[in-house]
C-alpha positions in Angstrom: -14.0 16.9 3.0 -11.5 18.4 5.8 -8.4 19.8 4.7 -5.6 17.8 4.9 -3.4 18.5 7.8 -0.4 17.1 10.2 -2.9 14.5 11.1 -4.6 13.7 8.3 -1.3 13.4 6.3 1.2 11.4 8.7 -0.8 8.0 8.9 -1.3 8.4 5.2 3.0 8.7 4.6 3.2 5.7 7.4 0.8 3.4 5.0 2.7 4.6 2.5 6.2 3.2 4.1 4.9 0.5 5.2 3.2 -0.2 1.9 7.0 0.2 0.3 8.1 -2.5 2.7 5.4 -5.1 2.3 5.1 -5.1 -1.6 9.2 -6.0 -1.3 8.3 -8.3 0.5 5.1 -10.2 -1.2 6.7 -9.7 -4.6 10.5 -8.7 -4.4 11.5 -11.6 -4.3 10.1 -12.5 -8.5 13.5 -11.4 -9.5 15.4 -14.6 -7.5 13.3 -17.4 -8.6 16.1 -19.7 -8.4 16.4 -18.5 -4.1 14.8 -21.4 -2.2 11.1 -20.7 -0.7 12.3 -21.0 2.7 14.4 -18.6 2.1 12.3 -16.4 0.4 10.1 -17.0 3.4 12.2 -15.8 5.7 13.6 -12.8 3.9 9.9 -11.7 3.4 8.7 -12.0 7.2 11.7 -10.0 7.9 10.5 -7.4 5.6 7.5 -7.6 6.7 8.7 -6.8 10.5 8.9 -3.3 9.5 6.4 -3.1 7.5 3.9 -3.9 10.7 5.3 -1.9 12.7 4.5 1.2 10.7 1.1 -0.3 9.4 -0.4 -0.8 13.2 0.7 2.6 14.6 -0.7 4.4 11.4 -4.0 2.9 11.6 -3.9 3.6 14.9 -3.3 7.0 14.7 -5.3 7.4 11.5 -8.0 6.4 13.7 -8.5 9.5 15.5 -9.2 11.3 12.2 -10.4 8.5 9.7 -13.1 6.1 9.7 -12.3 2.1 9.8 -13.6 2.1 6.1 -11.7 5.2 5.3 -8.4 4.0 6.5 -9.1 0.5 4.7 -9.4 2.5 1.1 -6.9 4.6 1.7 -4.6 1.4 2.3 -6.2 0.0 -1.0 -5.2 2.8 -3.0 -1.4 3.1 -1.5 -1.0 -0.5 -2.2 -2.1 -0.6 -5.8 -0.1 3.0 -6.2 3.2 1.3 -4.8 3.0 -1.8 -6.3 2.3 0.1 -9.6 5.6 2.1 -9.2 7.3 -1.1 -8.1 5.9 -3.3 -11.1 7.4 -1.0 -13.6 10.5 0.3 -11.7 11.8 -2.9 -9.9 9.9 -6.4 -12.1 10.2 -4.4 -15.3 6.4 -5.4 -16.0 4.5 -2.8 -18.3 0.5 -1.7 -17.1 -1.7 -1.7 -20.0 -4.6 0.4 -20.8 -6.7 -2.5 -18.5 -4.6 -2.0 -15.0 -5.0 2.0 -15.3 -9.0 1.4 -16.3 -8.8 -1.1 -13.2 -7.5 1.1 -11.0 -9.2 4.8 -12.1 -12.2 2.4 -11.2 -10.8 1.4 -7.6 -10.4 5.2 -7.4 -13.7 6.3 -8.5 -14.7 3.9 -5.4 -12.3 5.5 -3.2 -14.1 9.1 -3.9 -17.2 7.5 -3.0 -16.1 6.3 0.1 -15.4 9.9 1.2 -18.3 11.6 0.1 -20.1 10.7 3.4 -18.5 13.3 6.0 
């Protein structure tokens, strides 16, 4: 596995951004279930804005150093690490002993998918 350098690392902290942004905007708005859908239709695409504009550029870049399939799991594992964080910090909603066995599985997959270079 290549050490992780400048541009290993910078499309991996753009997913990571852009993960931030896009589980606000799939799931932030749980907390305002009274808030129309339209409106929480339009709020989320304009979270979502940003959230695209860091997601293209990173795979793009991540491109040069990262396989399609590589890039794809590494997206997998930011987005169930955020919305992990964001479950318990932001909707208040425990993990039990099933999500981390869930995910340490998705992981054990993700190892996998690097063993090839």
């Amino acid at each position: 596995m290549p050490s992780l350098s400048m541009p290993h690392l910078v499309p991996i902290g753009m997913l990571i951004a852009s993960n931030v942004f896009m589980t606000f905007a799939w799931y932030g708005h749980l907390k305002y279930k009274t808030a129309s859908v339209a409106l929480v239709i339009v709020v989320s695409w304009l979270i979502a804005l940003p959230e695209y504009m860091l997601a293209v550029p990173a795979n793009r870049i991540g491109s040069a150093v990262y396989s399609a399939a590589e890039l794809k799991t590494i997206q997998e594992v930011v987005t169930l690490s955020v919305f992990a964080v964001f479950s318990v910090l932001y909707l208040k909603e425990p993990l039990g002993w099933n999500h981390a066995l869930g995910f340490g599985l998705i992981a054990a997959g993700a190892f996998f998918i690097f063993q090839g270079k």
